[in-house]
Legacy VTK file of the C-alpha trace (Angstrom):
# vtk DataFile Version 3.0
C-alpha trace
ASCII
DATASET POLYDATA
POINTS 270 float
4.431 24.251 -23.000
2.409 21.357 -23.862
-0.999 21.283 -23.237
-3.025 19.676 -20.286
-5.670 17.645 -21.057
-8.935 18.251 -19.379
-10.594 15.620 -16.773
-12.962 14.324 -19.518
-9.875 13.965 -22.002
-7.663 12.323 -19.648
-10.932 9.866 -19.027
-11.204 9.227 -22.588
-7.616 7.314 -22.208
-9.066 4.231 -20.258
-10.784 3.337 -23.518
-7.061 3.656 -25.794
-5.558 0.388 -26.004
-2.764 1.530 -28.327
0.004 1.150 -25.940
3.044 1.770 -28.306
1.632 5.428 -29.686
-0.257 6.358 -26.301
4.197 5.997 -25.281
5.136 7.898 -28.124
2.956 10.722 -27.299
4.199 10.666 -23.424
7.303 10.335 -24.695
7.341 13.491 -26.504
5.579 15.449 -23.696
8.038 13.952 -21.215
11.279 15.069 -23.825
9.519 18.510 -24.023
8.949 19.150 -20.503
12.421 17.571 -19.080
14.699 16.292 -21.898
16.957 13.715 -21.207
16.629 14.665 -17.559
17.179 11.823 -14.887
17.027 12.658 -11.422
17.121 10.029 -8.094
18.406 10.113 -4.622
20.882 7.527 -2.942
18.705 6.605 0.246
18.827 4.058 3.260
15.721 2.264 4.239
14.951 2.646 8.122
12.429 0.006 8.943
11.460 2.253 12.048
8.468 -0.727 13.018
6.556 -3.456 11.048
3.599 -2.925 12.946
0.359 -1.092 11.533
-3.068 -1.173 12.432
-4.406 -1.960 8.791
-4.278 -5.184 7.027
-4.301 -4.716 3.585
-4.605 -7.831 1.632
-1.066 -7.473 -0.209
1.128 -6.121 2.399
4.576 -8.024 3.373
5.704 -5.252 4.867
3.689 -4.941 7.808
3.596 -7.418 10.010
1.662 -8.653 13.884
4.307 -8.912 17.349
6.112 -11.725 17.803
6.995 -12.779 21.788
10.506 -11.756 21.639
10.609 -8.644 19.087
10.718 -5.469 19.900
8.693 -3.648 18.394
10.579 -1.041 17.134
13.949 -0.332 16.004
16.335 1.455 19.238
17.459 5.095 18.690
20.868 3.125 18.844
19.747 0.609 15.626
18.484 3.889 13.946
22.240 5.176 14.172
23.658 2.304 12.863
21.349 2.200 9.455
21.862 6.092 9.452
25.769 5.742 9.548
26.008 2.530 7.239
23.976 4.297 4.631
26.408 7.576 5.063
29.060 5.327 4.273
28.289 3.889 1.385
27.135 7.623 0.055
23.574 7.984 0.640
21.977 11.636 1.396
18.439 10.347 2.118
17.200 8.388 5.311
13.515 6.834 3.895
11.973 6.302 7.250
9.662 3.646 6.438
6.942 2.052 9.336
3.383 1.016 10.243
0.345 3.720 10.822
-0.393 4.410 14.143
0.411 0.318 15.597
-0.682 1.624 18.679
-4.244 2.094 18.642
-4.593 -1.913 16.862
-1.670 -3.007 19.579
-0.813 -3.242 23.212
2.864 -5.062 22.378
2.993 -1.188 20.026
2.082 0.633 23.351
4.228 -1.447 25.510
7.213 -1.071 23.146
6.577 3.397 22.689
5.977 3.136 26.975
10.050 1.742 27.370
11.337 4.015 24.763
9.681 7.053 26.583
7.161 7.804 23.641
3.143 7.794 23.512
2.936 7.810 19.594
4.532 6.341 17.116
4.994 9.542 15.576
6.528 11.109 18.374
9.305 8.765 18.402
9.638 9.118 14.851
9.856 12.722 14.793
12.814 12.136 17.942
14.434 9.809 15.271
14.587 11.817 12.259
15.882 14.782 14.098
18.315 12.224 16.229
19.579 11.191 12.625
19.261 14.520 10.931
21.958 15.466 13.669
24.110 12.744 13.567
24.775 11.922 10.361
23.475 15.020 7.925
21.444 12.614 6.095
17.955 14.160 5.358
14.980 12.243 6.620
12.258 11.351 4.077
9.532 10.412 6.023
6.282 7.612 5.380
4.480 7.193 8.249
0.775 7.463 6.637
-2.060 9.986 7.598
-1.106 12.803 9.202
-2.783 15.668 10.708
-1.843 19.601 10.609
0.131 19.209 13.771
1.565 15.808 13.288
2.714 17.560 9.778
3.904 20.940 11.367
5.927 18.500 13.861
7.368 16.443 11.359
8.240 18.793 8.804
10.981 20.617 11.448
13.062 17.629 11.144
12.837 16.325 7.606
13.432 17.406 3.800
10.394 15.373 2.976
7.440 13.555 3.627
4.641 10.623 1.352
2.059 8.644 1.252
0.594 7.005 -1.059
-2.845 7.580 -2.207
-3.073 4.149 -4.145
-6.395 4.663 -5.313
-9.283 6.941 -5.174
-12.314 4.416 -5.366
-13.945 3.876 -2.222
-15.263 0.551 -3.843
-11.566 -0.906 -3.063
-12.605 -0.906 0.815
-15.267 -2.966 0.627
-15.820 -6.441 1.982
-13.809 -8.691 -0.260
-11.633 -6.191 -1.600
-8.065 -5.350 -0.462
-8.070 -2.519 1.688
-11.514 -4.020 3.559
-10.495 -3.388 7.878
-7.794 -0.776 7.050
-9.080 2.556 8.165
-6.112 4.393 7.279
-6.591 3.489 3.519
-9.705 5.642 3.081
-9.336 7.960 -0.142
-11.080 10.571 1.404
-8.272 10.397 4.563
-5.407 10.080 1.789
-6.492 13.302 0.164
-7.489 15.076 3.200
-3.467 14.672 4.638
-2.424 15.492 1.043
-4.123 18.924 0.855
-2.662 19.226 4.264
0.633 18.658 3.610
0.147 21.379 0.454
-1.190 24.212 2.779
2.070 23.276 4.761
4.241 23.691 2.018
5.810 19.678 3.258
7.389 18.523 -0.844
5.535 15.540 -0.544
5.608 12.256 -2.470
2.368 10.286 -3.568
1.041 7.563 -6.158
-0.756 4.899 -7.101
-0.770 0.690 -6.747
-2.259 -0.553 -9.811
-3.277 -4.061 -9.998
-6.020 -4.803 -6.729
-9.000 -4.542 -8.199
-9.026 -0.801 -9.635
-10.489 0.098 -13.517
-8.167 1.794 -15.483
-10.553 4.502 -14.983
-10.422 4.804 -11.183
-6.503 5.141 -12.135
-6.825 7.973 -13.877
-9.166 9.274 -11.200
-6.774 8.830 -9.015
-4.245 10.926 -10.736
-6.423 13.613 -11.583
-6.862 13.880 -8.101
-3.170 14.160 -7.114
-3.031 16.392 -10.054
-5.464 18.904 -8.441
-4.119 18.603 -5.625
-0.524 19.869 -6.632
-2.176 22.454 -9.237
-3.810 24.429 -5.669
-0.160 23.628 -3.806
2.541 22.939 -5.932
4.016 20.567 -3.029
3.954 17.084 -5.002
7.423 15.885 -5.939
7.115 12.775 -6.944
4.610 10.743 -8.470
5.409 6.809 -8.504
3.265 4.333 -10.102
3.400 0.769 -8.247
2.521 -2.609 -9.995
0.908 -4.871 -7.407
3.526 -8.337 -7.248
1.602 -11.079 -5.492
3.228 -12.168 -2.966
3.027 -15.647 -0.482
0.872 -15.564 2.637
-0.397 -12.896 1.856
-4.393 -12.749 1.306
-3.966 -11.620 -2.375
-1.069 -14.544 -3.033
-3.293 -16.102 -6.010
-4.854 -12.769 -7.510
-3.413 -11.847 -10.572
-0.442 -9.395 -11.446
-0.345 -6.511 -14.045
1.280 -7.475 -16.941
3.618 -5.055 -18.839
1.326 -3.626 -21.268
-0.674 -2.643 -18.814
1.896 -1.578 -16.095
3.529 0.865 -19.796
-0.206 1.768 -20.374
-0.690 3.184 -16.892
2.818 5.092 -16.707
2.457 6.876 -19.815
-1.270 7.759 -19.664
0.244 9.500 -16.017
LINES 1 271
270 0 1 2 3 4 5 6 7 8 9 10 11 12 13 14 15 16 17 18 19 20 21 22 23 24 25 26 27 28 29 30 31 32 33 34 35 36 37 38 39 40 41 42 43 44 45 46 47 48 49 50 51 52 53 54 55 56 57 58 59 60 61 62 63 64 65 66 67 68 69 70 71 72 73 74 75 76 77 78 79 80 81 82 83 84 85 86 87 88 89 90 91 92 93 94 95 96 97 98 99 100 101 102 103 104 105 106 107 108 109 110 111 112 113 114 115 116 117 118 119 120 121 122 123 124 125 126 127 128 129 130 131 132 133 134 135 136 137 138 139 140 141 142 143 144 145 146 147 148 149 150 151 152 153 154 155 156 157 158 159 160 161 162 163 164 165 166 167 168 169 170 171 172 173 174 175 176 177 178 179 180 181 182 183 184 185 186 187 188 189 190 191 192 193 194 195 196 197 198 199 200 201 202 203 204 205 206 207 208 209 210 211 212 213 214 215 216 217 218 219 220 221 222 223 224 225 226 227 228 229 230 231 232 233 234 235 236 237 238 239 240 241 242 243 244 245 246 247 248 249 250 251 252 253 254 255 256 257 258 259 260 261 262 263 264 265 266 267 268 269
């Protein structure tokens, strides 16, 4: 087995700016560990809402009510998704959605109250099972922080479960910075639901958004972190490295991308 570097050597990497033989090395470890080994999962994206209480500053996914939208997606609209992804082969359902729109707003509450729901999570839970059912498609499920119960709850009616840390540094919640007014985007929360999804045994999926504002040190933090996390649990399946894209109207629409060499730099130092 290759060996693990420590914290303090894995540090040391945000000073390397040898991209090509920091790869080669990864490369090697990756060959040892896995060999020519590619694995990935046909899945449908259900866009259960596009409301969410935070507002981070590079999100096009998540977006206010409109007079007119519903809020969320109809068991019925679930079905269809569910089925049209069956048909064209896929075994995963990637529930995708807001955190908790309901406590920012009343057009979330409004929309839960004529479903029959309370929570967003409740009616997601009724969802994945409904599709589960249906369809035999296994529910992968993102719906951000989640408690002991909310995970206990969820994991009876889905394969798996994520979130993404994104980063570690408090210093990215700040005023200015891009997760500044999103509560659910608090390290300390992100970890807290990861360690509870590991004393759950949920095979959950995490990583981290390079690219808003983090040192290539607080990325390695970061991944130390999820590291520890699945050395005490074993649970973490998947760890996925996102470049930020800017993207318009968004608050971060003029802030600079990642290039390349850094988005190669940060995959093989993981």
């Amino acid at each position: 087995m290759p060996h693990q570097l420590c914290a303090e050597e894995a540090l040391a990497l945000a000073e390397r700016r040898d991209t090509p033989k920091l790869m080669a090395e990864a490369a090697r470890l990756r060959d040892i560990g896995h060999g020519g080994l590619v694995s990935y999962s046909r899945k449908v994206f259900i866009p259960l809402t596009h409301l969410c209480r935070d507002v981070c500053h590079y999100c096009t996914f998540a977006k206010p009510p409109k007079k007119g939208e519903t809020a969320y997606l109809t068991p019925e609209q679930v079905l269809e998704i569910a089925h049209m992804g069956a048909a064209a082969g896929c075994t995963e359902a990637l529930f995708t959605l807001g955190d908790k729109p309901e406590l920012r707003y009343q057009a979330a509450r409004d929309g839960l109250a004529r479903l029959g729901y309370d929570s967003t999570l409740g009616y997601l839970e009724a969802m994945a099972a409904l599709v589960l059912r249906e369809t035999g498609i296994l529910p992968h499920l993102n719906p951000g922080l989640m408690n002991a119960e909310d995970l206990a709850r969820l994991r009876k009616v889905s394969a798996s479960m994520g979130i993404m840390l994104e980063s570690a540094s408090p210093r990215l919640m700040q005023k200015g910075m891009p997760h500044h007014g999103s509560p659910d985007k608090e390290p300390a929360a992100r970890l807290a639901c990861l360690a509870e999804a590991g004393r759950a045994r949920v095979p959950f999926t995490s990583g981290i958004l390079i690219g808003i504002g983090e040192t290539r040190r607080e990325r390695i933090e970061a991944l130390l972190r999820l590291r520890d996390l699945h050395d005490a649990h074993g649970h973490i399946q998947e760890i996925i490295i996102q470049n930020f894209r800017a993207k318009p109207d968004t608050r971060m629409a003029n802030a600079p991308e990642p290039n390349t060499d850094d988005l190669l730099w940060t995959i093989w130092s993981r």
